[in-house]
C-alpha positions as CSV (number, residue, x, y, z in Angstrom):
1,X,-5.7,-11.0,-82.4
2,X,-3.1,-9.0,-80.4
3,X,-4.1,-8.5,-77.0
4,X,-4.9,-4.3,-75.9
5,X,-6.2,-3.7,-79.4
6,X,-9.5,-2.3,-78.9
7,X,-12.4,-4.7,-79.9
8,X,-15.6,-3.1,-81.3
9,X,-19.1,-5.1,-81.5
10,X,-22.5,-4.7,-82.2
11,X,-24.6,-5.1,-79.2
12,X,-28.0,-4.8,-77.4
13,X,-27.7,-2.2,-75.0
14,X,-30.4,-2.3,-72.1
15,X,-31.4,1.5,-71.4
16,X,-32.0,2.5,-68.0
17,X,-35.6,3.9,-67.1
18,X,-37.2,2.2,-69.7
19,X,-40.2,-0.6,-69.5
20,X,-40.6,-3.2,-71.5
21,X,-43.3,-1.9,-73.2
22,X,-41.1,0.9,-74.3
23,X,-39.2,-0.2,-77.7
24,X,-35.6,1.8,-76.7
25,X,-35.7,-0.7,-73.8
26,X,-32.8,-2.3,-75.5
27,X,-30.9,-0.2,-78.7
28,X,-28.7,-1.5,-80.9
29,X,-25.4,-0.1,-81.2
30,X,-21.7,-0.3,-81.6
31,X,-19.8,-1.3,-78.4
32,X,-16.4,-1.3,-77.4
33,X,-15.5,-5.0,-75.5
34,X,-12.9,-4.2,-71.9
35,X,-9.3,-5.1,-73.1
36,X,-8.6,-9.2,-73.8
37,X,-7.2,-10.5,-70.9
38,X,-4.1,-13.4,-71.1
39,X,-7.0,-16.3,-70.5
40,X,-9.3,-15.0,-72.3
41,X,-11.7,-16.7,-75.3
42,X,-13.5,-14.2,-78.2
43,X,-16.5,-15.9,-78.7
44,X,-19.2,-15.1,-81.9
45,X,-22.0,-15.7,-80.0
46,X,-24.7,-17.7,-81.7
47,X,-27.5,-18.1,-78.6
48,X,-28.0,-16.5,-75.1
49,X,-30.8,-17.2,-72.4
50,X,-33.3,-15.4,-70.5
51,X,-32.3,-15.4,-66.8
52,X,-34.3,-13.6,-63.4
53,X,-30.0,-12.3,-62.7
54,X,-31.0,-10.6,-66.1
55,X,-34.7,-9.4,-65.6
56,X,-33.1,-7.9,-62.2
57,X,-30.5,-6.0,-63.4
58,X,-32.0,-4.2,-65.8
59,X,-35.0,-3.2,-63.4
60,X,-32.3,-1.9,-61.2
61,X,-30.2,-0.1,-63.8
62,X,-31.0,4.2,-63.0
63,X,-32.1,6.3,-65.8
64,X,-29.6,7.6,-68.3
65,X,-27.6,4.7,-67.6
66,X,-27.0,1.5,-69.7
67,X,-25.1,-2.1,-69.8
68,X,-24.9,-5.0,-72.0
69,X,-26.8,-7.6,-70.4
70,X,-27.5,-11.9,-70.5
71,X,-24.6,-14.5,-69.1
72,X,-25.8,-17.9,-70.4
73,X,-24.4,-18.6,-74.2
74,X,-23.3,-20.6,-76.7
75,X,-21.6,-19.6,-79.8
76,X,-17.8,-20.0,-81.6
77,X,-14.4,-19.3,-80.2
78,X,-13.0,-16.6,-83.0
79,X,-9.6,-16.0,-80.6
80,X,-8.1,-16.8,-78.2
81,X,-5.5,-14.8,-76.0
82,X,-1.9,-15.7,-75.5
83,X,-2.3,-17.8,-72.2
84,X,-4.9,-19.6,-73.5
85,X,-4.7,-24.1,-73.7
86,X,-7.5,-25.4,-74.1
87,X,-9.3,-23.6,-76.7
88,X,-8.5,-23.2,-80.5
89,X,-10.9,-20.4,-83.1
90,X,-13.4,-23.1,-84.8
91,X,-14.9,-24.8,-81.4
92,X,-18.3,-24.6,-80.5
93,X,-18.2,-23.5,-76.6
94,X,-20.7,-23.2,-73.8
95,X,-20.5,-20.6,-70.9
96,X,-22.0,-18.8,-68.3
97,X,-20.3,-15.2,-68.1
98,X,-19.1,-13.4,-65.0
99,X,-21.5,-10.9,-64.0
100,X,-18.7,-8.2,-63.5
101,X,-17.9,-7.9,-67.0
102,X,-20.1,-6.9,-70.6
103,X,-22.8,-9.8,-71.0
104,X,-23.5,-12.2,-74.1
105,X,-26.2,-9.7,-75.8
106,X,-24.0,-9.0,-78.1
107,X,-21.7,-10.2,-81.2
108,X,-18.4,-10.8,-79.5
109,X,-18.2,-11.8,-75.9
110,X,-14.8,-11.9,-73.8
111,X,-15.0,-14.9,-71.6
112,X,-12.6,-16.5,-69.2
113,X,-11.5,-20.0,-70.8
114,X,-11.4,-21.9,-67.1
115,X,-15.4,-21.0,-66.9
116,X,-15.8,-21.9,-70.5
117,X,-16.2,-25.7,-71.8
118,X,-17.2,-27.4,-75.4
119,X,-20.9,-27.4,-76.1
120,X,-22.4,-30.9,-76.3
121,X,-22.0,-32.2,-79.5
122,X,-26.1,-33.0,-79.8
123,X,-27.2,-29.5,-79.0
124,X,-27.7,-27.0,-81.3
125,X,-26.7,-23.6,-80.0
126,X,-30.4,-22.2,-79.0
127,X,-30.8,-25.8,-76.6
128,X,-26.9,-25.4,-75.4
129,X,-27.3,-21.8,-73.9
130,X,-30.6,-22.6,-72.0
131,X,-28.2,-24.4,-69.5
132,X,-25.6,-23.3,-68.5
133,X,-26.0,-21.0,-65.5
134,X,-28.6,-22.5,-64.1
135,X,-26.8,-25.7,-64.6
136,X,-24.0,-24.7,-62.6
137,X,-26.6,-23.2,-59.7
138,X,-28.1,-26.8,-59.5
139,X,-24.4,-28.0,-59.8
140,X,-22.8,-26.3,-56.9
141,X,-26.0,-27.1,-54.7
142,X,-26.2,-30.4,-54.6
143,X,-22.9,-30.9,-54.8
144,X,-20.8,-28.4,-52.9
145,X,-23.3,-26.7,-50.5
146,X,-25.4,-30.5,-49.5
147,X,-22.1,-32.0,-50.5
148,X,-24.7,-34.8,-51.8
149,X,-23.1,-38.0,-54.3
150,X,-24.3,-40.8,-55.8
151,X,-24.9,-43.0,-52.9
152,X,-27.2,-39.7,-50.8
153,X,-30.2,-40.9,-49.5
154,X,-32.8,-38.5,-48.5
155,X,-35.8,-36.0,-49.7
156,X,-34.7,-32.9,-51.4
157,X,-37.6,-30.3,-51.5
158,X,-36.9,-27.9,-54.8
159,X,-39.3,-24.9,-54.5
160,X,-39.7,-23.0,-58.1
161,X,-39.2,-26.7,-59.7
162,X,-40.8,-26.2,-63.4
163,X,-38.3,-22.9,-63.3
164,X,-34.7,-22.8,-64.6
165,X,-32.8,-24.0,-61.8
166,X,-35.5,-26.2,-60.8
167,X,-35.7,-28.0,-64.0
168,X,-32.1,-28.9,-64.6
169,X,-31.3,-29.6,-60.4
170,X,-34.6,-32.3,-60.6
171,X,-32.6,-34.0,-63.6
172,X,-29.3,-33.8,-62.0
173,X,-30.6,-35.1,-58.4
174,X,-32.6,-37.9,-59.9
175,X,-29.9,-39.2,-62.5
176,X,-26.9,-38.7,-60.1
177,X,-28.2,-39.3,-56.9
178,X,-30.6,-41.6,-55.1
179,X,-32.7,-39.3,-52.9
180,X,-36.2,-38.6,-53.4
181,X,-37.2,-34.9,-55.0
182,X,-40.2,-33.2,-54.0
183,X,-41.0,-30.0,-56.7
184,X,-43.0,-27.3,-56.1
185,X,-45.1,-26.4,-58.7
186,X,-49.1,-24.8,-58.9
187,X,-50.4,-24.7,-62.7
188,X,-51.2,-28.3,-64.5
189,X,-48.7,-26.8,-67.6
190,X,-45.9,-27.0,-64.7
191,X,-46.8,-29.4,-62.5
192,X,-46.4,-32.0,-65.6
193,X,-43.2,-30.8,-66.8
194,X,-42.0,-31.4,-63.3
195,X,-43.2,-34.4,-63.5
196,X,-42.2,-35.4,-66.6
197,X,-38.7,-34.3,-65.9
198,X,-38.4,-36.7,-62.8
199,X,-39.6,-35.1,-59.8
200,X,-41.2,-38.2,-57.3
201,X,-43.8,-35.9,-55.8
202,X,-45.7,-32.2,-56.7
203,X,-46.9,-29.9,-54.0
204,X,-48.5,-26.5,-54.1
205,X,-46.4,-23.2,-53.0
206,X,-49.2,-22.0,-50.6
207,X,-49.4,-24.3,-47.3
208,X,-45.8,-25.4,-48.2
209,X,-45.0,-27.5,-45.3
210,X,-48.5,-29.5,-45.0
211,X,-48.2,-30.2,-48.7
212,X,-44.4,-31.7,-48.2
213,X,-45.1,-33.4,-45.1
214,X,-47.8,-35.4,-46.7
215,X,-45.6,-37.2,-49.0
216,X,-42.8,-37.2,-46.9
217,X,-44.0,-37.6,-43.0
218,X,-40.9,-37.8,-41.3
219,X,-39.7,-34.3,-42.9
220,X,-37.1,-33.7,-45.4
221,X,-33.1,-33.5,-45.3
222,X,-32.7,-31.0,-48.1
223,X,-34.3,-27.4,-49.5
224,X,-33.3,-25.4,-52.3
225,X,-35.0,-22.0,-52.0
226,X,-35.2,-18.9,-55.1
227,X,-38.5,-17.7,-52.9
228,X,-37.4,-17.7,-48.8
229,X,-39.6,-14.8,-48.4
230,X,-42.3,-15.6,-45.6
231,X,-40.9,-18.9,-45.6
232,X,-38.5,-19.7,-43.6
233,X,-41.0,-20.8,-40.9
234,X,-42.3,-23.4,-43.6
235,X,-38.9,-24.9,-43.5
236,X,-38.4,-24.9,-40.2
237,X,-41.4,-27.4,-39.8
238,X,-40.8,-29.6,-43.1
239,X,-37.3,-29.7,-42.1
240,X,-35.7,-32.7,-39.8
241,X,-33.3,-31.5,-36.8
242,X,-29.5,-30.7,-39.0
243,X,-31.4,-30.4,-42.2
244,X,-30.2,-27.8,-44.8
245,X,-31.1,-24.8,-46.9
246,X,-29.6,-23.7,-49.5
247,X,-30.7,-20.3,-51.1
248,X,-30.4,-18.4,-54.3
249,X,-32.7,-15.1,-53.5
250,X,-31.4,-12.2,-51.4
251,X,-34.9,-11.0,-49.8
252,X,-34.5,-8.2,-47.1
253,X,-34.8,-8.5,-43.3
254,X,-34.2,-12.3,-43.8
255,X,-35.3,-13.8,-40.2
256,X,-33.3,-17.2,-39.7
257,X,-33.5,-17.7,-36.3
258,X,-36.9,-19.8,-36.7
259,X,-33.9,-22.6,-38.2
260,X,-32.0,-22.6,-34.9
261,X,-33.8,-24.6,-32.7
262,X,-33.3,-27.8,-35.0
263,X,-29.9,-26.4,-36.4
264,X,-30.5,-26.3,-39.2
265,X,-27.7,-24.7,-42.0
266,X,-28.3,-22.2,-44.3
267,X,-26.0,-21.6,-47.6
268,X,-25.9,-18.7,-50.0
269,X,-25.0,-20.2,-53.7
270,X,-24.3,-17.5,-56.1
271,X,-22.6,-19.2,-59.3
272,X,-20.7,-15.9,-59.8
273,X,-19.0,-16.3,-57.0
274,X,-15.9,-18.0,-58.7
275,X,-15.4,-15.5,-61.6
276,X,-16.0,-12.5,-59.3
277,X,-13.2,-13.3,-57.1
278,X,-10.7,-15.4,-59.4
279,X,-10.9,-18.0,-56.6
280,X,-8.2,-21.3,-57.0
281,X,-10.6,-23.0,-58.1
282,X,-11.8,-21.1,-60.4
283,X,-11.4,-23.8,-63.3
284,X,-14.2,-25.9,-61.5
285,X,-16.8,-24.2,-63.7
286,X,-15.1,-25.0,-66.4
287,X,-14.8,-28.8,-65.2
288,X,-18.4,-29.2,-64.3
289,X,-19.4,-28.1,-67.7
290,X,-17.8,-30.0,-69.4
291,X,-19.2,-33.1,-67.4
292,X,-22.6,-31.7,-67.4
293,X,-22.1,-31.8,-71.7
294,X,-21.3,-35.5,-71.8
295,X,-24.4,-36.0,-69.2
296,X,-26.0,-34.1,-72.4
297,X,-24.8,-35.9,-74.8
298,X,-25.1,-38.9,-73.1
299,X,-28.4,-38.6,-73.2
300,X,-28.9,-38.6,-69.4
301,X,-30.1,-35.1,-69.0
302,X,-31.6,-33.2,-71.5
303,X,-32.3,-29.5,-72.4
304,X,-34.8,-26.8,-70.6
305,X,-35.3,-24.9,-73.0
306,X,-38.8,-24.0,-74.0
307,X,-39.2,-21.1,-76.0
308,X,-37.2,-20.2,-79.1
309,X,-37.1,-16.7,-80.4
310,X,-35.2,-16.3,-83.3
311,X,-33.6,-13.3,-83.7
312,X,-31.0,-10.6,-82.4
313,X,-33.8,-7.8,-82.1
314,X,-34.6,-5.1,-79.4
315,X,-37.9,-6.6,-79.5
316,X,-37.0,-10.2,-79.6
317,X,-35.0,-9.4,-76.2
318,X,-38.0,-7.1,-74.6
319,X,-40.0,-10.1,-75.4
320,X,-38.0,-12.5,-73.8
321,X,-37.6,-10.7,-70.7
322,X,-41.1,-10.1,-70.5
323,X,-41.9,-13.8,-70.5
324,X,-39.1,-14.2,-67.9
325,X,-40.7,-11.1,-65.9
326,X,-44.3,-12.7,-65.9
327,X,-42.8,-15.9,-63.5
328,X,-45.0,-18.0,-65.7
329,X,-42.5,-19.2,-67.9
330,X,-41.6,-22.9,-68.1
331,X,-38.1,-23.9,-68.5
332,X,-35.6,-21.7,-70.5
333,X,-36.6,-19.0,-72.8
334,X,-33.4,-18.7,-75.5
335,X,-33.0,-16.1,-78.0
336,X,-31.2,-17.3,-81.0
337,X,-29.4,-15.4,-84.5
């Protein structure tokens, strides 16, 4: 495919001022892709995920407006642009998108090949796309932001743990490292898939520090945070003096300085971070995925999906992100063809 020739889709288009309810929420319609870029992958995607960076954007997007939403897929490289070395038309590839470009709702997807990697081999498509972004979120938090490795000792607190962060970072923190993860998690439904997953200990969101500090006296090294609002005074008290934080929400009026007295560091991980800004290390994404698929095919971690719908519908999306919407879900919800 020469690069600059225009490439035209068929794509769900998320309308702005809509509701869920309402079925022009998301219209089907011919789209024209931004121009192939030197690195780029063309990718037939075959399954995307659900995600709250989806849910969000669309709630935010004004009326009259529009944009081709979802990050997480998995589908089949068609072509590949002239810079391209590690990709050939045929393989079966993995990805996480880059929020600043058209999203996976669609037929064709332009992708950056140094954030892209092969799918695990024991996945189909619809369990492959579940992971991805939120694989990379758990990814970059335990391993860049607490800078933890295999050998970390400690008790990692992961509030929202039956969610889709939570349930891939309780996997990778159990099978990678040796501290002790404490989920958070309020219905029986997800409270035993938290369990079940690996999670040492269960507490309850509402009196958040009693219910860590019961199962873990001495206080705890580590939090990962998609819910900081109202409680940052929580982990100020759970927390032992130089503990850490690591957040994924962006609630306003934020009030750290309850953290200071212990010093205790707070991190921002956005997984877009990388694409957005074409940083050196760019290629990292790429590299973690591609471990994270032998982990998969390994058989050391396993999928989070949990709902299928089958389908490249308006409705089958409005239905998927009402499921997300609800915060009730469990796991991944995946649309697949």
């Amino acid at each position: 495919m020469s690069q600059g020739k225009p490439i035209v889709t068929r794509a769900l288009v998320a309308q702005g001022g809509t509701t869920l309810d309402d079925p022009r929420a998301f219209v089907e319609q011919e789209h024209t892709l931004s121009p192939m870029r030197p690195r780029d992958l063309l990718v037939r995607v075959e399954a995307v995920s659900i995600n709250p960076v989806d849910t969000k954007t669309r709630n935010s997007l004004r009326a009259g407006s529009s944009r081709v939403l979802g990050w997480d897929a998995s589908g089949v490289v068609e072509a590949v642009g002239p810079e391209v070395q590690g990709f050939a038309p045929g393989d079966e590839v993995w990805y996480a998108g880059d929020i600043s470009r058209d999203g996976t709702n669609a037929e064709l997807h332009l992708v950056d090949e140094r954030i892209v990697a092969r799918k695990p081999s024991t996945l189909s498509h619809a369990d492959a796309a579940a992971l991805p972004l939120t694989a990379i979120t758990a990814w970059e938090t335990l391993f860049e932001r607490f800078a933890l490795s295999g050998r970390s000792a400690g008790t990692l607190v992961v509030l929202g743990g039956a969610g889709g962060v939570g349930s891939i970072m309780i996997q990778l923190a159990k099978k990678l490292t040796q501290v002790q993860v404490v989920a958070t998690a309020s219905r029986d439904e997800s409270r035993a898939w938290v369990l079940a997953l690996g999670a040492d200990h269960v507490v309850g969101h509402h009196d958040l520090a009693s219910g860590v500090l019961a199962v873990a006296p001495g206080g705890v090294e580590w939090v990962f945070s998609p819910h900081s609002r109202g409680n940052i005074p929580q982990f100020a008290t759970m927390l032992k003096p130089f503990g850490e934080v690591t957040a994924i929400d962006e609630p306003s009026g934020l009030d750290l300085l309850p953290l200071k007295s212990k010093s205790i560091a707070w991190h921002w991980e956005l997984m877009f971070t990388r694409a957005l800004y074409e940083t050196p290390d760019m290629h990292k994404q790429g590299d973690l995925l591609r471990q994270l698929a032998q982990l998969v095919d390994d058989h050391t971690v396993g999928t989070t999906a949990t709902t299928v719908l089958d389908g490249f519908a308006g409705d089958t999306l409005r239905e998927a992100h009402k499921l997300v919407d609800s915060g009730r879900s469990v796991g991944k919800v995946v649309v697949a063809r």
